[in-house]
C-alpha positions, -999 to 999 in steps of 0.1 A, spaced: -703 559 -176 -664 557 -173 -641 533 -174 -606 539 -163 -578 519 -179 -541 531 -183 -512 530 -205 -479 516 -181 -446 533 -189 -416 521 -169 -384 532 -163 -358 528 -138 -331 557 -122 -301 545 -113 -276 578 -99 -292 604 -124 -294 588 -155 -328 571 -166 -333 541 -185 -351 543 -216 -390 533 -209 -409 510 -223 -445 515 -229 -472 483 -226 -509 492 -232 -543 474 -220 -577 474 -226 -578 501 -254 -613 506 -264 -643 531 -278 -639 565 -265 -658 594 -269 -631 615 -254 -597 606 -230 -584 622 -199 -554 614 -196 -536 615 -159 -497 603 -149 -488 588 -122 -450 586 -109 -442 560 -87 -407 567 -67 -392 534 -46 -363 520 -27 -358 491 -9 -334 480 20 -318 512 27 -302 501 59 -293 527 82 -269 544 46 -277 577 54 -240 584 36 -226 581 3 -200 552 -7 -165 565 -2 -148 570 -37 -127 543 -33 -156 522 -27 -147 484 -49 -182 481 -57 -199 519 -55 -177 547 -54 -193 575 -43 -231 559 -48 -260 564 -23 -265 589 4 -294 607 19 -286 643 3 -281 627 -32 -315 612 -31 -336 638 -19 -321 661 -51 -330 638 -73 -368 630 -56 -372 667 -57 -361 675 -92 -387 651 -99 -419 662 -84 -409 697 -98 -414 684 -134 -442 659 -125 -477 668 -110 -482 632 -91 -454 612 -74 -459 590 -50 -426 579 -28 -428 542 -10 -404 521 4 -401 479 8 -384 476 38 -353 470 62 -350 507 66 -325 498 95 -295 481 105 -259 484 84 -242 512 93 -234 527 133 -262 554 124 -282 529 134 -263 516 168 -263 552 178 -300 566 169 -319 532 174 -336 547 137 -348 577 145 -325 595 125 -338 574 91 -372 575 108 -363 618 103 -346 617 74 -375 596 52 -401 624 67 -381 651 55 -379 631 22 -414 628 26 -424 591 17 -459 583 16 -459 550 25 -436 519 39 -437 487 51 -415 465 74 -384 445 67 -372 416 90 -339 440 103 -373 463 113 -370 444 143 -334 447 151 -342 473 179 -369 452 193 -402 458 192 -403 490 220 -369 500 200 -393 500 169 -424 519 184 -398 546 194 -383 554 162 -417 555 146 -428 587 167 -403 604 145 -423 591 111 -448 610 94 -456 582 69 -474 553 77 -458 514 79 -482 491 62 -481 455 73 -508 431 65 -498 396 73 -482 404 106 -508 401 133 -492 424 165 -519 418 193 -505 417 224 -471 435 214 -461 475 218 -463 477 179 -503 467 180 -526 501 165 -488 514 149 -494 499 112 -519 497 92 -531 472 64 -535 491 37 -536 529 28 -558 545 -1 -542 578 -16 -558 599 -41 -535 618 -69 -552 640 -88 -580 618 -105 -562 586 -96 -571 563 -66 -542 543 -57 -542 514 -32 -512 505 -8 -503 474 12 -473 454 27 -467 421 29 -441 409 50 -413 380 51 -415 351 78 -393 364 111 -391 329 127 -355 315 119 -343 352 106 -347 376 136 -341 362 175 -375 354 185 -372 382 218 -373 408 190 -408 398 175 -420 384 204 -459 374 202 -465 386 169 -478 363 143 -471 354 108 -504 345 82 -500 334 52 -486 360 23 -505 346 -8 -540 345 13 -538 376 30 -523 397 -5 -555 383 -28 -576 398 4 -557 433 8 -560 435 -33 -595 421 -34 -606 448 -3 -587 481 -23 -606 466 -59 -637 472 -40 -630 506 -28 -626 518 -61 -586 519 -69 -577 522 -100 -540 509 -92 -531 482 -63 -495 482 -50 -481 458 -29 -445 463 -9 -433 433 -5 -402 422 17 -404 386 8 -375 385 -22 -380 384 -53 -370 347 -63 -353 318 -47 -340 280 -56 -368 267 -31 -408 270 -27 -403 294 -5 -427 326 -14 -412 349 -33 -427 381 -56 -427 361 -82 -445 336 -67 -467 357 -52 -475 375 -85 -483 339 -102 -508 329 -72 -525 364 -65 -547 389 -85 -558 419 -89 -524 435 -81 -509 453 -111 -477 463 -92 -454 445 -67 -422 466 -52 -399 443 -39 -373 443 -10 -352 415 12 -330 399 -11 -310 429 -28 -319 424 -59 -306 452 -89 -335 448 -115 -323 469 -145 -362 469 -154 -391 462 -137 -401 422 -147 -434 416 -162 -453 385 -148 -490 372 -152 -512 364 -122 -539 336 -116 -565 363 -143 -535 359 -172 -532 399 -165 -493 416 -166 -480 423 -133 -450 444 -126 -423 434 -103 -390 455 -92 -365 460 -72 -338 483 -71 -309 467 -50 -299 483 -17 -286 509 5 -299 536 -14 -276 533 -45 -312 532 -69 -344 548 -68 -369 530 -85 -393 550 -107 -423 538 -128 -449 558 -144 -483 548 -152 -505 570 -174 -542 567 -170 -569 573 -197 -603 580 -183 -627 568 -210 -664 580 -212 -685 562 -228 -717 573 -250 -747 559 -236 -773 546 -259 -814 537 -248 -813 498 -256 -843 477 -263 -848 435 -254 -868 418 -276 -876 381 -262 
């Protein structure tokens, strides 16, 4: 028999310097012998269209950001690390006049030559309209995962997928996206028929589905936000009110996490939420290192 449990390290990169990590352990039992395996998990969030650096006399970040910058620093990585995986949380476009003149296929280009494996779709997604959208797409060889947005009827229907299942090494991850409500953020032409289901239903389905298939780790990219004054859902909230998730990679509301935030769901099990701020300035990373535990089997005898 095995039984796979893992070990979570997490850290965060911010320009080139990383954060010390912190390690958090679960579910440590007998072992006859451990494989261990490392995952690293490489994120942004709300990019928008900053295919650029910050000018040095930036106020806020001089010099921070660009395109060229980031794909050093992804690459340096998966040269020391056998597994990465690269995802992103949305609102890949709209902020700078990249985006005005390319409609996104130049960030649709320049993610593919980064090589993400998977993203999912922020409301300023939609700023090109829906056509606008399908067109830039032809340009991506990654995959946008959206779950609770239901495209019948619309050019973008058979473009996303719900979830995505990628094997590293001896680890099965699972992927989905979960999106934020368009209505009363993006002019209703733009999104047209497509439909909005619940976030908190259709997560604990997407994480209950990829359980069954086998993954050892469920990932949700969320562009929901990660907290607000209201009841309006959030990734916290969504951690509290789902399960089987272990990770949730935020986007929408900008939000510089100088660690990712730890957070129990409906089981009383740790889930980890981040989100590194926007237009590139971060990359997220986490690594998770998985112990594959075999177990000595033993004849066993009932007595009633």
């Amino acid at each position: 028999m095995k039984r796979r449990d893992f070990v979570r390290t997490t850290a965060l990169i911010s320009g080139c310097s990383l954060v010390a990590p912190s390690v958090l352990s679960r579910d440590v039992g007998r072992s006859k012998s451990v494989k261990s395996n490392r995952l690293t998990i490489l994120h942004t969030n709300d990019t928008h269209s900053n295919i650029d650096p910050f000018p040095m006399n930036h106020a806020k970040y001089p010099g921070k950001g660009g395109v060229a910058r980031r794909y050093e620093l992804i690459q340096k990585i998966r040269t020391e690390e056998e597994n990465v995986l690269l995802l992103d949380a949305g609102d890949i476009f709209q902020g700078t006049p990249y985006f005005n003149l390319y409609g996104g296929v130049l960030e649709m280009k320049l993610m593919s030559k980064l090589g993400y494996d998977a993203v999912t779709m922020g409301n300023h997604d939609f700023d090109g309209g829906m056509d606008g959208f399908v067109k830039a797409v032809e340009y991506a060889n990654f995959p946008f995962l959206c779950s609770n947005y239901g495209f019948s009827n619309t050019p973008i229907d058979g473009i996303t997928r719900e979830h995505l299942i990628l094997e590293k090494g001896n680890m099965k991850v699972g992927i989905f996206g979960i999106g934020v409500e368009l209505n009363g953020l993006v002019p209703k032409v733009k999104f047209g028929e497509t439909k909005y289901f619940d976030p908190i239903e259709i997560a604990n389905d997407q994480a209950q589905q990829l359980k069954e298939k086998g993954c050892d780790l469920i990932i949700c990219l969320s562009h929901l936000g990660y907290a607000y004054d209201d009841d309006q859902v959030s990734d916290l909230v969504l951690a509290r009110r789902t399960k089987n998730i272990h990770l949730i990679i935020g986007g929408h509301t900008h939000t510089f996490l100088e660690r990712p935030v730890e957070e129990k769901n409906m089981a009383g099990e740790t889930v980890l939420i981040n989100q590194v701020g926007w237009a590139g300035i971060n990359v997220g990373r986490i690594d998770f290192e998985f112990e594959f535990k075999k177990f000595e089997k033993k004849d066993v005898l009932f007595v009633q």
